[in-house]
PDB file with SEQRES, HELIX, SHEET and CRYST1 records, atoms N, CA, C and O in Angstrom:
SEQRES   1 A   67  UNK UNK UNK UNK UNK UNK UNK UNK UNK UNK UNK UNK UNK          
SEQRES   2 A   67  UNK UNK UNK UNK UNK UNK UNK UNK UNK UNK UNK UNK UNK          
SEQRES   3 A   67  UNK UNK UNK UNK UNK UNK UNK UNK UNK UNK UNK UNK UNK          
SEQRES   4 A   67  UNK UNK UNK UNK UNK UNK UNK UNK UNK UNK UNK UNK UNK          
SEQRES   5 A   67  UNK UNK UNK UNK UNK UNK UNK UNK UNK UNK UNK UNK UNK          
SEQRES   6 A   67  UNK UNK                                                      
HELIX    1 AA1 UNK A    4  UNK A    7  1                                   4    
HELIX    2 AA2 UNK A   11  UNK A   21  1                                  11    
HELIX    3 AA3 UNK A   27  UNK A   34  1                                   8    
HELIX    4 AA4 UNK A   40  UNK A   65  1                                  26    
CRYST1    1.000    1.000    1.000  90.00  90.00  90.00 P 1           1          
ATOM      1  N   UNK A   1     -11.594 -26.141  58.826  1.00  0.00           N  
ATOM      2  CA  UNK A   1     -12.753 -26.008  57.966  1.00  0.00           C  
ATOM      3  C   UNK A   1     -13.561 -27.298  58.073  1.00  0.00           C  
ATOM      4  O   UNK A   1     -13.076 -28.304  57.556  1.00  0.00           O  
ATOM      5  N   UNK A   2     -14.895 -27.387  58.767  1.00  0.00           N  
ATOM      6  CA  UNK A   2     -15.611 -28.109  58.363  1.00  0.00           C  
ATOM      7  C   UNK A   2     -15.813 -28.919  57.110  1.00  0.00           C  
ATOM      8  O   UNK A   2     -15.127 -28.743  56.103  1.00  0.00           O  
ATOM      9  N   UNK A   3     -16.708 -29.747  57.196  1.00  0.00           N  
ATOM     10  CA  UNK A   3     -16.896 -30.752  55.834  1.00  0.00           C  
ATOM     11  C   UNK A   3     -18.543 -30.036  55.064  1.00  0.00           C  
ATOM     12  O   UNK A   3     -19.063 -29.987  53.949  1.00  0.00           O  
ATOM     13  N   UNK A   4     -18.840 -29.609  56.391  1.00  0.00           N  
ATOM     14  CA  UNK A   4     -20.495 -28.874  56.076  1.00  0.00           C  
ATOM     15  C   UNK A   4     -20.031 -27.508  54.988  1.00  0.00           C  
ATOM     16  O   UNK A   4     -20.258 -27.309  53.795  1.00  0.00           O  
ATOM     17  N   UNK A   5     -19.325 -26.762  55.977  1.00  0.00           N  
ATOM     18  CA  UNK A   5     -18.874 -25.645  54.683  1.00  0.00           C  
ATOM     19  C   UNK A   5     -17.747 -25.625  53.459  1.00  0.00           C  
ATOM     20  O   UNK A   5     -17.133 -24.731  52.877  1.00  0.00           O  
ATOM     21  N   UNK A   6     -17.792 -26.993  53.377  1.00  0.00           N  
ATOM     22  CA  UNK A   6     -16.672 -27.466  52.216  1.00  0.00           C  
ATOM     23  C   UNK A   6     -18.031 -27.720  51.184  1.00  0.00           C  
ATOM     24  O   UNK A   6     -18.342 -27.364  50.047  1.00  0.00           O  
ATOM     25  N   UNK A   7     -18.552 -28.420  52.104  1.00  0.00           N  
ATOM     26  CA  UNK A   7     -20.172 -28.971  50.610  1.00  0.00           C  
ATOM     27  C   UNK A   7     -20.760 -27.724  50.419  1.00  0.00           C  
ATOM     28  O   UNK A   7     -21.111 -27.567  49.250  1.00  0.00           O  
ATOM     29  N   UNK A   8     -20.958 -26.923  51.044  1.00  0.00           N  
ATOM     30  CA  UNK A   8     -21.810 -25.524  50.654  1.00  0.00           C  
ATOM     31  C   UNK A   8     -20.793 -24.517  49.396  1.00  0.00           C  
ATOM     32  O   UNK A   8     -21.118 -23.570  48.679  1.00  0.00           O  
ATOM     33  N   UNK A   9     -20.211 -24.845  49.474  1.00  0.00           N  
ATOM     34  CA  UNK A   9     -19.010 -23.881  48.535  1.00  0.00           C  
ATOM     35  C   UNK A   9     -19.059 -24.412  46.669  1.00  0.00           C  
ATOM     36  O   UNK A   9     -18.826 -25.585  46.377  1.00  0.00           O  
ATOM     37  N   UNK A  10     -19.375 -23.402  45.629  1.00  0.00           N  
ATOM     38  CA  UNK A  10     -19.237 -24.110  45.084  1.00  0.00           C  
ATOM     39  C   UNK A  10     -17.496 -24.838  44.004  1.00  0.00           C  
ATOM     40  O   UNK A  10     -16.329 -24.726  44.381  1.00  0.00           O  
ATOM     41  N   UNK A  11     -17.916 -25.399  42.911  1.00  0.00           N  
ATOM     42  CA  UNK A  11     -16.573 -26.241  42.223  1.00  0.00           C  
ATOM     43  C   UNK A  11     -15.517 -25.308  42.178  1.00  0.00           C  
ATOM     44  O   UNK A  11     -14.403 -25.627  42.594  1.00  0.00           O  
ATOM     45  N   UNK A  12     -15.812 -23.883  41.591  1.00  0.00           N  
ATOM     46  CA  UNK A  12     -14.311 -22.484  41.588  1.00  0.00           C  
ATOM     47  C   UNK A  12     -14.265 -22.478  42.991  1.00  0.00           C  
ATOM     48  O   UNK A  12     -13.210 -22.872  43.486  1.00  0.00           O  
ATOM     49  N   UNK A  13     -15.308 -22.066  43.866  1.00  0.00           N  
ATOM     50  CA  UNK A  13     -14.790 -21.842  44.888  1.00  0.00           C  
ATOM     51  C   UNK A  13     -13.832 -22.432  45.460  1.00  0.00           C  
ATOM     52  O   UNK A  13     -12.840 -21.821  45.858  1.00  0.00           O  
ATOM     53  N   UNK A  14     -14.077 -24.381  45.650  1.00  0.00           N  
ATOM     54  CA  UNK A  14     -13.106 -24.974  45.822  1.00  0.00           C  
ATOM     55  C   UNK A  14     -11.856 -24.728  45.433  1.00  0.00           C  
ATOM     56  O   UNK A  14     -10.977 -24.230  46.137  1.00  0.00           O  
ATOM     57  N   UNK A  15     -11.750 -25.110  44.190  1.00  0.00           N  
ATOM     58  CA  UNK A  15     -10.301 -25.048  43.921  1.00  0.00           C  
ATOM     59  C   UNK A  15      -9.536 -23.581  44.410  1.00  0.00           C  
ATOM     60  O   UNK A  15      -8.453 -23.556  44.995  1.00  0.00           O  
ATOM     61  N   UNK A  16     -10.122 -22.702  44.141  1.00  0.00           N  
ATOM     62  CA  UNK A  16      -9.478 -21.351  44.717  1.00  0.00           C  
ATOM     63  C   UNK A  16      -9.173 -21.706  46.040  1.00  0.00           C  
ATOM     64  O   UNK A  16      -7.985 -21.795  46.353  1.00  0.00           O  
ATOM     65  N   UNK A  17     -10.184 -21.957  46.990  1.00  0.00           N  
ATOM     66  CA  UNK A  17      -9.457 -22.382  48.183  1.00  0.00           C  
ATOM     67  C   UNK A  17      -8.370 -23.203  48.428  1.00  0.00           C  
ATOM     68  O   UNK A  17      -7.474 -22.852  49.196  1.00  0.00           O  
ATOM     69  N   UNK A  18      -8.365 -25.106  47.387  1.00  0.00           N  
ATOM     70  CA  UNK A  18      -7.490 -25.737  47.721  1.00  0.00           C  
ATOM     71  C   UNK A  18      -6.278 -24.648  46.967  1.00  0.00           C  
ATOM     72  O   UNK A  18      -5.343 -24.445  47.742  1.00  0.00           O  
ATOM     73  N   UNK A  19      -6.161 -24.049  45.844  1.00  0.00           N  
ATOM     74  CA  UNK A  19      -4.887 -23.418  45.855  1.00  0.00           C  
ATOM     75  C   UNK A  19      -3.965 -22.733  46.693  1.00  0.00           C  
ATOM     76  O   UNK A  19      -2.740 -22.669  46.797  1.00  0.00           O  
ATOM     77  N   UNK A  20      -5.320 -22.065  47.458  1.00  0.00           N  
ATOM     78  CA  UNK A  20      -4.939 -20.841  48.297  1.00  0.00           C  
ATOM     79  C   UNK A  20      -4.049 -21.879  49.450  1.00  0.00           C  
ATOM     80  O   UNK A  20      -2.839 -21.758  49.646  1.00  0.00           O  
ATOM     81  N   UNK A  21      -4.785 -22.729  50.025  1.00  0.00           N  
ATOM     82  CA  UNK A  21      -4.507 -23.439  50.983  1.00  0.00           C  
ATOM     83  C   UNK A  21      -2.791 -24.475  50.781  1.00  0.00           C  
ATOM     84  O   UNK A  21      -1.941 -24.756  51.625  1.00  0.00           O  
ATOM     85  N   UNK A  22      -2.883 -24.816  49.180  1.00  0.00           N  
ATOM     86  CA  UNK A  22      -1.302 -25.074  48.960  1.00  0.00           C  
ATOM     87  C   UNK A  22      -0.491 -24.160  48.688  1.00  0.00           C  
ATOM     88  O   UNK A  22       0.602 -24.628  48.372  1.00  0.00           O  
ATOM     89  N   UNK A  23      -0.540 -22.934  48.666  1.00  0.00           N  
ATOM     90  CA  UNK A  23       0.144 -21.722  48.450  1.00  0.00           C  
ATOM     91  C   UNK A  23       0.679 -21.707  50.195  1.00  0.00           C  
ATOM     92  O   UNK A  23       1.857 -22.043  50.315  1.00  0.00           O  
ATOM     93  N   UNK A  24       0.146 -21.452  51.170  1.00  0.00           N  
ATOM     94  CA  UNK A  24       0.060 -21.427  52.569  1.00  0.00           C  
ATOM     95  C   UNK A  24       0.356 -22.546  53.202  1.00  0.00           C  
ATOM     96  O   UNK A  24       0.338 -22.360  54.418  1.00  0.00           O  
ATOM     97  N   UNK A  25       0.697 -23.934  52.819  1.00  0.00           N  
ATOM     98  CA  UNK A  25       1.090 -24.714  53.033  1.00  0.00           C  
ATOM     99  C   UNK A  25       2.813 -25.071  52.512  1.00  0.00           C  
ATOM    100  O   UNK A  25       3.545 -25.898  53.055  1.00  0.00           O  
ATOM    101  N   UNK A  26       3.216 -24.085  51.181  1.00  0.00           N  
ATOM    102  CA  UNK A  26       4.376 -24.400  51.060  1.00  0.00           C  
ATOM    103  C   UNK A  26       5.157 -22.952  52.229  1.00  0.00           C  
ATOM    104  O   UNK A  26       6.124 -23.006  52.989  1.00  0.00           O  
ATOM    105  N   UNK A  27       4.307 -21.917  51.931  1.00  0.00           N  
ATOM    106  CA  UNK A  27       4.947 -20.944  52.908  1.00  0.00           C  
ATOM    107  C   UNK A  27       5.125 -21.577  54.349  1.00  0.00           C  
ATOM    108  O   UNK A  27       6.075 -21.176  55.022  1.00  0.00           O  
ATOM    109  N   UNK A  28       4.713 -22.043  54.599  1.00  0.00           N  
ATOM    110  CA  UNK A  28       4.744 -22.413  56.198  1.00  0.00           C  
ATOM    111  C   UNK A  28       5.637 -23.730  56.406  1.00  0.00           C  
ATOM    112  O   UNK A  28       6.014 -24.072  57.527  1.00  0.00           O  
ATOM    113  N   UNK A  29       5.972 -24.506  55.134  1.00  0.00           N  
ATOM    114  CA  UNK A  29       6.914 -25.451  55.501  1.00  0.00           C  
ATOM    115  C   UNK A  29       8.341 -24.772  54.956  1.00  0.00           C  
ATOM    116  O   UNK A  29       9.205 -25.529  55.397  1.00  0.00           O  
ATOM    117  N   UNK A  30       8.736 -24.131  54.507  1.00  0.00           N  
ATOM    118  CA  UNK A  30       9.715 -22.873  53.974  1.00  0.00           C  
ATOM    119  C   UNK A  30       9.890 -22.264  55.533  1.00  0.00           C  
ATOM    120  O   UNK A  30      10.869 -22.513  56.237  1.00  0.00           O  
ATOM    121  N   UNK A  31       9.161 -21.720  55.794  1.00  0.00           N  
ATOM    122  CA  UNK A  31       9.417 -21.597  57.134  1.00  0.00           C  
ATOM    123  C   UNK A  31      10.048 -22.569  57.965  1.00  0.00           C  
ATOM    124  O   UNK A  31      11.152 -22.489  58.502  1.00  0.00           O  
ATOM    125  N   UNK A  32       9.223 -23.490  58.008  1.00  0.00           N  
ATOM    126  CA  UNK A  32       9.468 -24.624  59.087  1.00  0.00           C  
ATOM    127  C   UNK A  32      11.212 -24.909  58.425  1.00  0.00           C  
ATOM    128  O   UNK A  32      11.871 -25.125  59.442  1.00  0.00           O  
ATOM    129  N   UNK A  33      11.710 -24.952  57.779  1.00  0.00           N  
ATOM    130  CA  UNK A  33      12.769 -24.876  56.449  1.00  0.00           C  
ATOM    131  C   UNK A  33      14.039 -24.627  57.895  1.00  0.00           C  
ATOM    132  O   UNK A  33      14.867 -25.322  58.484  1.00  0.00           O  
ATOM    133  N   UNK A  34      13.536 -23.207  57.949  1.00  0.00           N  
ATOM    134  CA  UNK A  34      14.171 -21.780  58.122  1.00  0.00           C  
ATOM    135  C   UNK A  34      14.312 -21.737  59.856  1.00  0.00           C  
ATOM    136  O   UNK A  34      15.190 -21.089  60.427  1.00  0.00           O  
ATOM    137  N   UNK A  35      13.353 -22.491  60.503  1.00  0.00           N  
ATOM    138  CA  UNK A  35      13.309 -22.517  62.029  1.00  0.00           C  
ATOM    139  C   UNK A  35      12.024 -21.625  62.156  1.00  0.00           C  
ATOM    140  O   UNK A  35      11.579 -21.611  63.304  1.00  0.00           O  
ATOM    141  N   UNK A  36      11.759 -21.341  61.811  1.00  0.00           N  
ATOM    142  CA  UNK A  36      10.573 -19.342  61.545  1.00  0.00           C  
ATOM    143  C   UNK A  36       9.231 -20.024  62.097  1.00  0.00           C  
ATOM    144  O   UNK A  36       8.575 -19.070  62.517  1.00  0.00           O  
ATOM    145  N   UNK A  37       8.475 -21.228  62.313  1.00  0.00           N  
ATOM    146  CA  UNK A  37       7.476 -21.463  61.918  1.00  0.00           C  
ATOM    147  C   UNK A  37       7.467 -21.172  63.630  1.00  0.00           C  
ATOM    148  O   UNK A  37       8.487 -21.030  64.304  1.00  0.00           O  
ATOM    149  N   UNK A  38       6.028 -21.119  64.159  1.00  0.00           N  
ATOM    150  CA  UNK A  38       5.387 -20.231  65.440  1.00  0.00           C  
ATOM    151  C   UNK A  38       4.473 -21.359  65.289  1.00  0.00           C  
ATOM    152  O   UNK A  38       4.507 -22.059  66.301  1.00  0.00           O  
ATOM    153  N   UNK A  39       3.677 -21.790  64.409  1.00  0.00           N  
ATOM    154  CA  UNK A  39       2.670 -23.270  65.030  1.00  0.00           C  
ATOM    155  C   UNK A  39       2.782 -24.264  63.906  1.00  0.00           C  
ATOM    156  O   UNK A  39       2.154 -24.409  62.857  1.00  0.00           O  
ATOM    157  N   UNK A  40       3.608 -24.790  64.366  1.00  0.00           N  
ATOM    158  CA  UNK A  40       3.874 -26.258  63.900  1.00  0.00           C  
ATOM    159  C   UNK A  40       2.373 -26.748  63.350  1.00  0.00           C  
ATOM    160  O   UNK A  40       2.256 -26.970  62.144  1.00  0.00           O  
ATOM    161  N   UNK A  41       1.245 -26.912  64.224  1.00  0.00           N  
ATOM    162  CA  UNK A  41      -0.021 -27.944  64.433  1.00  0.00           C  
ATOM    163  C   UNK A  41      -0.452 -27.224  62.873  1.00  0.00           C  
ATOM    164  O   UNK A  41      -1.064 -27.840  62.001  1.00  0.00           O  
ATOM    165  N   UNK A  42       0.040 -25.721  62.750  1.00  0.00           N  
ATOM    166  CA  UNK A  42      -1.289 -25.481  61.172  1.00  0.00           C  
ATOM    167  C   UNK A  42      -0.989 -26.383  60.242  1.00  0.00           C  
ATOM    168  O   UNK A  42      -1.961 -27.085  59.965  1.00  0.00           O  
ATOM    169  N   UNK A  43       0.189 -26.689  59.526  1.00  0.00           N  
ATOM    170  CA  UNK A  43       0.484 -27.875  58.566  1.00  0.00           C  
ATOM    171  C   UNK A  43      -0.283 -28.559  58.749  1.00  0.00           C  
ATOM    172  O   UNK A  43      -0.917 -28.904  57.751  1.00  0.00           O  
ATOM    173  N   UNK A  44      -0.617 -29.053  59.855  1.00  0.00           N  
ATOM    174  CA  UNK A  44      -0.960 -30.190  60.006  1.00  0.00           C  
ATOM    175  C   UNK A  44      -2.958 -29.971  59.390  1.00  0.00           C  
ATOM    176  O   UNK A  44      -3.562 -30.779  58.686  1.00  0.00           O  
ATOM    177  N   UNK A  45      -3.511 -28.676  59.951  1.00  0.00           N  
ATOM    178  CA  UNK A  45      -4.829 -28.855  59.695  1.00  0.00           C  
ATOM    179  C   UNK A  45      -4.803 -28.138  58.465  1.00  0.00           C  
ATOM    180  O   UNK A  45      -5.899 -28.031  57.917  1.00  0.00           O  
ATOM    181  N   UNK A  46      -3.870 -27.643  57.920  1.00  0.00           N  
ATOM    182  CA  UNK A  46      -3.965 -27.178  56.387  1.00  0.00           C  
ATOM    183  C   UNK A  46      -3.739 -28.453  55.583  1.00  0.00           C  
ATOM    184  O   UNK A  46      -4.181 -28.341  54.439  1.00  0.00           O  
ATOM    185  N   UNK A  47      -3.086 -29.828  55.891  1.00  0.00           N  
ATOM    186  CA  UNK A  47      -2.891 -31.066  55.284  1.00  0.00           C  
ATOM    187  C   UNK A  47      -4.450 -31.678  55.322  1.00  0.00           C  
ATOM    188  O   UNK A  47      -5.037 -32.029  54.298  1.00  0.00           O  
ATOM    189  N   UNK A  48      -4.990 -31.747  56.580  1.00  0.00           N  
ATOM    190  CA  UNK A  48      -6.415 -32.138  56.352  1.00  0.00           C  
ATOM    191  C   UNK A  48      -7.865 -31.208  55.359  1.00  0.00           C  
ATOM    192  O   UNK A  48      -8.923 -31.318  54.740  1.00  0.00           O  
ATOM    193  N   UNK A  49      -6.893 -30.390  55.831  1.00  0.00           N  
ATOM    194  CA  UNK A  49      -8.446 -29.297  54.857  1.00  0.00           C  
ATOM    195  C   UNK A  49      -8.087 -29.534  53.331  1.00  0.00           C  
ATOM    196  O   UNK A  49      -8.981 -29.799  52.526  1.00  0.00           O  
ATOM    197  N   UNK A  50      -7.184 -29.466  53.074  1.00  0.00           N  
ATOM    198  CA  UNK A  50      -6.778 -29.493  51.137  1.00  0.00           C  
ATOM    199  C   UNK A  50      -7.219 -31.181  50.851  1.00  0.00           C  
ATOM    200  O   UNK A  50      -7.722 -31.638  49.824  1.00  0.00           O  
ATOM    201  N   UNK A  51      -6.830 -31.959  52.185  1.00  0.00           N  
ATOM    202  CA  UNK A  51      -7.879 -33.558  51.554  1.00  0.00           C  
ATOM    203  C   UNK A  51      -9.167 -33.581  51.900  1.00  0.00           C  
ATOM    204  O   UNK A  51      -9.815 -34.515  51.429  1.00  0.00           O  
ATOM    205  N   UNK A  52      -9.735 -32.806  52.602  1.00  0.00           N  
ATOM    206  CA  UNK A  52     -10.873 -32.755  52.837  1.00  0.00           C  
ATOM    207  C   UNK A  52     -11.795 -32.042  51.507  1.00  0.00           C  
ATOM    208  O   UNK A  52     -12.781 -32.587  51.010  1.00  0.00           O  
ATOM    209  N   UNK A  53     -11.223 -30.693  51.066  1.00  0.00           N  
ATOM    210  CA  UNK A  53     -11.894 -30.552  49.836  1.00  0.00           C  
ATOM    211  C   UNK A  53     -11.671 -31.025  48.291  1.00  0.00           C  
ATOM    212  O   UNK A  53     -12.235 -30.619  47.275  1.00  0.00           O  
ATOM    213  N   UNK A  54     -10.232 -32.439  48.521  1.00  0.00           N  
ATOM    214  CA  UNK A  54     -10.049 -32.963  47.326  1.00  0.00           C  
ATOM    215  C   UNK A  54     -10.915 -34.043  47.353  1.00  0.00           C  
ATOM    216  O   UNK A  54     -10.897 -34.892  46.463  1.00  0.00           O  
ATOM    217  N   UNK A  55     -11.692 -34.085  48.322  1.00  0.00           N  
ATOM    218  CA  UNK A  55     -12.225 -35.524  48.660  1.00  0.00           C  
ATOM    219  C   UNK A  55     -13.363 -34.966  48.319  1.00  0.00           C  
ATOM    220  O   UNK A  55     -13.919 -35.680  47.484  1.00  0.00           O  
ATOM    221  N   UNK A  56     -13.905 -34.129  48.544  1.00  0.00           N  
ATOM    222  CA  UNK A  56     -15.125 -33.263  47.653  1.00  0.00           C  
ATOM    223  C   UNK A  56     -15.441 -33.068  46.175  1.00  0.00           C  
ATOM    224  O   UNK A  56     -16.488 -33.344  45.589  1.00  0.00           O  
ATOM    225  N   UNK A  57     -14.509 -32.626  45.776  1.00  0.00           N  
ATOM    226  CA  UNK A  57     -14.385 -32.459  44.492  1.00  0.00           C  
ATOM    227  C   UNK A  57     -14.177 -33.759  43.933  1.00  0.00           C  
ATOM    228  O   UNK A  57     -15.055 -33.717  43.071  1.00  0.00           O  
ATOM    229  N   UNK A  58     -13.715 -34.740  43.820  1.00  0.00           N  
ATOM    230  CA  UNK A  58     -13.642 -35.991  43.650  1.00  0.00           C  
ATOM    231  C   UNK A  58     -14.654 -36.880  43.873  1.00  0.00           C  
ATOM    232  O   UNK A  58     -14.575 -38.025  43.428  1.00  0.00           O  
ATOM    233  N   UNK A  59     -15.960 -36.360  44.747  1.00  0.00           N  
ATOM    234  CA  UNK A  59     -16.716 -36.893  44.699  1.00  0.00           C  
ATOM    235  C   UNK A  59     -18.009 -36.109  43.800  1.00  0.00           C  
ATOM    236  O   UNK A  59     -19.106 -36.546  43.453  1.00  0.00           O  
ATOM    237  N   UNK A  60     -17.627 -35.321  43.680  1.00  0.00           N  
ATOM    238  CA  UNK A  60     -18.502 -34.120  42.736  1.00  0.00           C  
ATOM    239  C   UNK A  60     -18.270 -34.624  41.061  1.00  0.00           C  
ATOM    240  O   UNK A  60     -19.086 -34.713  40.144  1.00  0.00           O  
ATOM    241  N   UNK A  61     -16.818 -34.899  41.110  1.00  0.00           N  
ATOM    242  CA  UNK A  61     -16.944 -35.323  39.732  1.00  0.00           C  
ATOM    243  C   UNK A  61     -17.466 -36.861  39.397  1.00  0.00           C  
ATOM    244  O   UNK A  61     -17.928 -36.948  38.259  1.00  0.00           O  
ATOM    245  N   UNK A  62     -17.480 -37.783  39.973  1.00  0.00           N  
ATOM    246  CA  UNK A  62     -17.875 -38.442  39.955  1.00  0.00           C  
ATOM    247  C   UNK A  62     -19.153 -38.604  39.589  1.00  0.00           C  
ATOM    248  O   UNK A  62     -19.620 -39.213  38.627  1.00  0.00           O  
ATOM    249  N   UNK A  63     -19.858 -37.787  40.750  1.00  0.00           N  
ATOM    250  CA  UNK A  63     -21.815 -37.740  40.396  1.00  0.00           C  
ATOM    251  C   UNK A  63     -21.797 -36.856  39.035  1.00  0.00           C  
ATOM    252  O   UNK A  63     -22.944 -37.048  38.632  1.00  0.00           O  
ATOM    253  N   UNK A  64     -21.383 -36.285  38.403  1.00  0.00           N  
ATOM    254  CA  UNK A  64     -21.142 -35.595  36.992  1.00  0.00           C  
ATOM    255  C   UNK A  64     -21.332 -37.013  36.381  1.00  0.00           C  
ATOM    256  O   UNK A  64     -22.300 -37.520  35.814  1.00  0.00           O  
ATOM    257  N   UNK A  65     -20.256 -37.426  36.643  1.00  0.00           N  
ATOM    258  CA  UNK A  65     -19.857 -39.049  35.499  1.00  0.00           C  
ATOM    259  C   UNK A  65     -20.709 -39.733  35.531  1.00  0.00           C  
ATOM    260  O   UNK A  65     -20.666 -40.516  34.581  1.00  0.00           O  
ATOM    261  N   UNK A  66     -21.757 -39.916  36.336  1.00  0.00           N  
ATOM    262  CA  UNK A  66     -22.499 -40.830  36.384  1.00  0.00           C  
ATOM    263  C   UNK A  66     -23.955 -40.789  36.270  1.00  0.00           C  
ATOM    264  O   UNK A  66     -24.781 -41.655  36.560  1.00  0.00           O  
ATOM    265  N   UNK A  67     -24.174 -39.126  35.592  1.00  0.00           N  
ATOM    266  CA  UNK A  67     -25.544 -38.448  35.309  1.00  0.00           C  
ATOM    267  C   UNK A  67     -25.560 -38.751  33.638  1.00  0.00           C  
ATOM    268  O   UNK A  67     -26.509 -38.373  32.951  1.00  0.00           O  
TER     269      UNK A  67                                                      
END                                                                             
């Protein structure tokens, strides 16, 4: 996921996604657990996308705080 369509999304949207995205991140290391996992590399870009839109939202609240 881009950073462009992380800013276009709005504040629910986010979080629904970062949930969705730690929901799918514990399944896939449960897997990885188990031997089961088929691509190792997604952890890895599901670890960047959930900081990528906490890093959003964190900066969203901020400009709130400071209006």
């Amino acid at each position: 996921m881009k950073m462009k369509e992380i800013t276009e999304l709005s504040t629910d949207e986010l979080l629904t996604k970062r949930r969705d995205l730690r929901q799918e991140r514990l399944h896939l290391r449960l897997q990885q657990q188990s031997g089961q996992l088929e691509q190792p590399s997604r952890l890895r870009l599901l670890r960047r996308d959930i900081g990528r839109i906490e890093t959003e939202l964190s900066q969203r609240e901020k400009q709130t705080e400071a209006k």
